[in-house]
C-alpha beads as a LAMMPS data file, in Angstrom:
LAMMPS data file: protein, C-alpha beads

164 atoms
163 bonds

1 atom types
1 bond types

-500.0 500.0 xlo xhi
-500.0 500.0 ylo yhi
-500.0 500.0 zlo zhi

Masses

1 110.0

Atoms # bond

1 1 1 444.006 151.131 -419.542
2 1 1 439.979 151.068 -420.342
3 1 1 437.704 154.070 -418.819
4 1 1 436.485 151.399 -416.328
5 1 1 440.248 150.570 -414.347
6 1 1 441.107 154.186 -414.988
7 1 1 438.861 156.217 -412.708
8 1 1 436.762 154.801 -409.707
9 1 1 433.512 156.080 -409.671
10 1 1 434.129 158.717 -411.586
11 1 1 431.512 160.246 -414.670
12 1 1 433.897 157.746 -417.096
13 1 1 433.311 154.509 -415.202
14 1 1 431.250 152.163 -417.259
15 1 1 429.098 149.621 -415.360
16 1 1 429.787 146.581 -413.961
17 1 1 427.887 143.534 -415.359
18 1 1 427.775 142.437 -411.758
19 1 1 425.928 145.879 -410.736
20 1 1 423.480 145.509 -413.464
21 1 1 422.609 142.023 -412.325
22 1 1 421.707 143.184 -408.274
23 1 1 419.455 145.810 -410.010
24 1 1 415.451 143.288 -410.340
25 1 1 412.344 145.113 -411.996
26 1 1 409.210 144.729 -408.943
27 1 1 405.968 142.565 -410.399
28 1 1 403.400 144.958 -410.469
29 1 1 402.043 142.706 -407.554
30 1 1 405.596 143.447 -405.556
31 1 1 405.233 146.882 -406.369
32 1 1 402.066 147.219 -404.951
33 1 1 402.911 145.207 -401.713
34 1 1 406.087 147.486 -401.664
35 1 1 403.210 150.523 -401.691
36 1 1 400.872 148.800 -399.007
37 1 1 403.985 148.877 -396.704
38 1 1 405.147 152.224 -397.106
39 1 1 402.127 154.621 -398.008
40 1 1 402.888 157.922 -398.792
41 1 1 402.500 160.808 -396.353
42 1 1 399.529 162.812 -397.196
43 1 1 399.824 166.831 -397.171
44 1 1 396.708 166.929 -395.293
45 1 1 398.580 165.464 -392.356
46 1 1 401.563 167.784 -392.658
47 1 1 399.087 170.910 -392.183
48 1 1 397.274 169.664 -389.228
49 1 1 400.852 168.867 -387.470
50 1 1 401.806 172.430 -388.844
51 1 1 398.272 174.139 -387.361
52 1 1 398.703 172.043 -383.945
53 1 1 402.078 173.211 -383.353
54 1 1 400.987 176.759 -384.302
55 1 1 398.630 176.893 -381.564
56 1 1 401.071 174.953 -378.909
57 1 1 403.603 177.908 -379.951
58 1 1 400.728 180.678 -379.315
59 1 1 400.324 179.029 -376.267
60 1 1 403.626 179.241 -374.704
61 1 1 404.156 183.079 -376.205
62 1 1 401.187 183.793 -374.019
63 1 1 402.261 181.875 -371.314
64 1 1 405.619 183.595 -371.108
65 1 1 404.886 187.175 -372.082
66 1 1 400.950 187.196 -370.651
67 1 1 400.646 189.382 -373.698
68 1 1 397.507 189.030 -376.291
69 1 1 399.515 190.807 -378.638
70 1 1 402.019 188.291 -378.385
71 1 1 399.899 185.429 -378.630
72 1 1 397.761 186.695 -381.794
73 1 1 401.166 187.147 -383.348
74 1 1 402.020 183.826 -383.033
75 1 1 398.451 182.626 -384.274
76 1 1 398.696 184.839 -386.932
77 1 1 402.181 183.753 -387.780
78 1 1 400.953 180.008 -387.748
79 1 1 398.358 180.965 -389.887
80 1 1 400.980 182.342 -392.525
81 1 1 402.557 179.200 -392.522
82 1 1 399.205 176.944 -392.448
83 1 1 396.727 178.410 -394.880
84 1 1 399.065 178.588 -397.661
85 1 1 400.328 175.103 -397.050
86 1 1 396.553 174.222 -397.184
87 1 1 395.961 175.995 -400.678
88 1 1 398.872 173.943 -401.989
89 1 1 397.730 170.450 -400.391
90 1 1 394.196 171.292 -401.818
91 1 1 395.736 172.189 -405.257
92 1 1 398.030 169.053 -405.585
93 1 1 395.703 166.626 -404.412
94 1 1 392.845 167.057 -406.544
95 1 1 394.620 166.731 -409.716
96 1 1 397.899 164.895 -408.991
97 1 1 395.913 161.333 -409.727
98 1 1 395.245 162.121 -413.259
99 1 1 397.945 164.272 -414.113
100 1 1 400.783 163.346 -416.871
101 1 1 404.116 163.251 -414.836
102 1 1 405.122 166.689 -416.732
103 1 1 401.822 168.558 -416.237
104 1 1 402.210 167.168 -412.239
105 1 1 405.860 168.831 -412.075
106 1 1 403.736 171.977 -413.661
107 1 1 400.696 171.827 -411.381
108 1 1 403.924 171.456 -408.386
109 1 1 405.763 174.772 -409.477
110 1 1 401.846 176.305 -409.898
111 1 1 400.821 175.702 -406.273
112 1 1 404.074 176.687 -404.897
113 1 1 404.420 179.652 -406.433
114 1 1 400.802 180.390 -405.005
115 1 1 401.670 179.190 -401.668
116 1 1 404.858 181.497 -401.680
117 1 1 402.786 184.570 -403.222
118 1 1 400.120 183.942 -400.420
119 1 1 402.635 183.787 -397.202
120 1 1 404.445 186.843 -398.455
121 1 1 401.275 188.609 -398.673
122 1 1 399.979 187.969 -395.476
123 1 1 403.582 188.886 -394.274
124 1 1 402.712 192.240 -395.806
125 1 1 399.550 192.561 -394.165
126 1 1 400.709 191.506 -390.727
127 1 1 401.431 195.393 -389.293
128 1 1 397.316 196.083 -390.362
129 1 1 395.413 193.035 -389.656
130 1 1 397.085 191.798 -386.253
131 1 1 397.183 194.491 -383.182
132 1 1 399.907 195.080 -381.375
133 1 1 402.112 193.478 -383.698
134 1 1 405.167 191.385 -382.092
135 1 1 407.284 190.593 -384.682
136 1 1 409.578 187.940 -382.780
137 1 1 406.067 185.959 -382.110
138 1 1 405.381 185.883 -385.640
139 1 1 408.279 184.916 -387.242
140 1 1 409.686 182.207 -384.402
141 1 1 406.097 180.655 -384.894
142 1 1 405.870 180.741 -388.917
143 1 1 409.963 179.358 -388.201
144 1 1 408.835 176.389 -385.965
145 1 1 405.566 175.523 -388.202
146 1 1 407.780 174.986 -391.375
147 1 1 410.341 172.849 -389.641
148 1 1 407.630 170.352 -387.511
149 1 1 407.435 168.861 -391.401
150 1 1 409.740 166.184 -389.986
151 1 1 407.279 165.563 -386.896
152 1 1 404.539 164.125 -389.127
153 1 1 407.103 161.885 -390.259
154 1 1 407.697 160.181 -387.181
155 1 1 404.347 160.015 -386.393
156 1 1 403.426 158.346 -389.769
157 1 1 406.350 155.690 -389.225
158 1 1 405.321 155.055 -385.423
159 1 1 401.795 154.285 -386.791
160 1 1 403.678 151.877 -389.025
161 1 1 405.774 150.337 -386.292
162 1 1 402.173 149.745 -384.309
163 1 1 400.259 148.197 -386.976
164 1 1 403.211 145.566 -387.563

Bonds

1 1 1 2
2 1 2 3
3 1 3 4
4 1 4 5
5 1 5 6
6 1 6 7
7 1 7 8
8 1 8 9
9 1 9 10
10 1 10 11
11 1 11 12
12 1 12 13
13 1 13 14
14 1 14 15
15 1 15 16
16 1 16 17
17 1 17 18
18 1 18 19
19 1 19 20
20 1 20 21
21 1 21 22
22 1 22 23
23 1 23 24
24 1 24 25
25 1 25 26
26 1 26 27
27 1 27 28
28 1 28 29
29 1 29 30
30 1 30 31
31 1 31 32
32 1 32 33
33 1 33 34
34 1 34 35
35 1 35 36
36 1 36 37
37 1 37 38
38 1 38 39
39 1 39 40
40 1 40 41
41 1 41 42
42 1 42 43
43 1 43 44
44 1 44 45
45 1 45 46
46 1 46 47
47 1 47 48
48 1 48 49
49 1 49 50
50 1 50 51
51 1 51 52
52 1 52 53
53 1 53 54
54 1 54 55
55 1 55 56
56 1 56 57
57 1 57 58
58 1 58 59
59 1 59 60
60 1 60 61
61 1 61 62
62 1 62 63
63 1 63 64
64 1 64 65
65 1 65 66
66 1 66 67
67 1 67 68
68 1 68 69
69 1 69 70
70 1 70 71
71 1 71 72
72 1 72 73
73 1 73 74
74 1 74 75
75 1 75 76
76 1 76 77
77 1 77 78
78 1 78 79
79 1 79 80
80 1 80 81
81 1 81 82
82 1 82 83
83 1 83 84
84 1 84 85
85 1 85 86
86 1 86 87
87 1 87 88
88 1 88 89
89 1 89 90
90 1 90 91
91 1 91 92
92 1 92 93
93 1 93 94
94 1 94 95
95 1 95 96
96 1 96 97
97 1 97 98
98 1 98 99
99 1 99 100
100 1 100 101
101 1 101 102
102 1 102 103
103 1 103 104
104 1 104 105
105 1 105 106
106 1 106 107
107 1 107 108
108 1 108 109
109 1 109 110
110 1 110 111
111 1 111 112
112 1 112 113
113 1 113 114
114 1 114 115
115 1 115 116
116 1 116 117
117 1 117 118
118 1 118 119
119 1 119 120
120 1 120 121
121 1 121 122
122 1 122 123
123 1 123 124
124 1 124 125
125 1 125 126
126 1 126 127
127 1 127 128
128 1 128 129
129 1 129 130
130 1 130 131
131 1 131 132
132 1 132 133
133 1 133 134
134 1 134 135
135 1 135 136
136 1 136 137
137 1 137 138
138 1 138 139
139 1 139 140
140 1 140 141
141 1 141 142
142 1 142 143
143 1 143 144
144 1 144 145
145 1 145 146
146 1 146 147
147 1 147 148
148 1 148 149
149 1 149 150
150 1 150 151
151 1 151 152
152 1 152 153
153 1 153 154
154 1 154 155
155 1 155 156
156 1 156 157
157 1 157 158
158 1 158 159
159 1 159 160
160 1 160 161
161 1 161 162
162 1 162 163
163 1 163 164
């Protein structure tokens, strides 16, 4: 029995002719059509959704608790979450053009690194900088800015529904 009728999909398997057939190089012209359709969601638009829902979180902290301190938390903890990602999107996006694939994966783990040194920071000096200090606010804001990712997403793809 070959490696190919002996395991199913396992790391042995060798390729069917068949599934190297279905597999058709774009035209640069396809490619670029392909690229047209599907543009790639800019950092720049990640932040503002992440600095938007910052605020709308600082908001509703006030609203509940009626409490400044509560409310600059949140800011504060939006901030955390918004500057850093700001310093990254900067970083990657005026090099990433020009940049060898290897010295982009670089210029990546550079600005991440940053981004994660700069949030932990401002973690740090969160008891000195904000008064009366509520933790909760803070972190349940800095929480819901890093997941809203996923909101600029579907925004990007309703614009795309629209303009079709």
């Amino acid at each position: 029995m070959t490696a190919k009728h002996a395991d199913h999909g396992g790391p042995d398997t060798v390729p069917d002719a068949a599934d190297e057939a279905t597999f058709k190089p774009l035209s640069r012209e396809e490619a670029q059509a392909l690229m047209a359709q599907h543009p790639p969601l800019s950092p720049w638009r990640v932040v503002a959704v992440q600095a938007v829902a910052g605020v709308v979180v600082a908001a509703l902290w006030y609203a509940v608790t009626r409490k400044g301190g509560a409310a600059w938390s949140a800011l504060y903890g939006a901030a955390a979450v918004v500057l850093p990602g700001a310093l990254m999107a900067r970083g990657l996006t005026s090099r990433i053009s020009r940049a060898s694939p290897g010295a982009a994966v670089l210029g990546f783990m550079f600005w991440e690194s940053l981004k994660i040194a700069l949030a932990v920071a401002m973690l740090v000096a969160a008891a000195k900088v904000v008064p009366d200090l509520s933790w909760p606010a803070l972190l349940v804001t800095m929480v819901v800015c890093m997941k809203v990712s996923w909101l600029a997403l579907l925004l990007r793809r309703g614009q795309a529904k629209q303009t079709s």
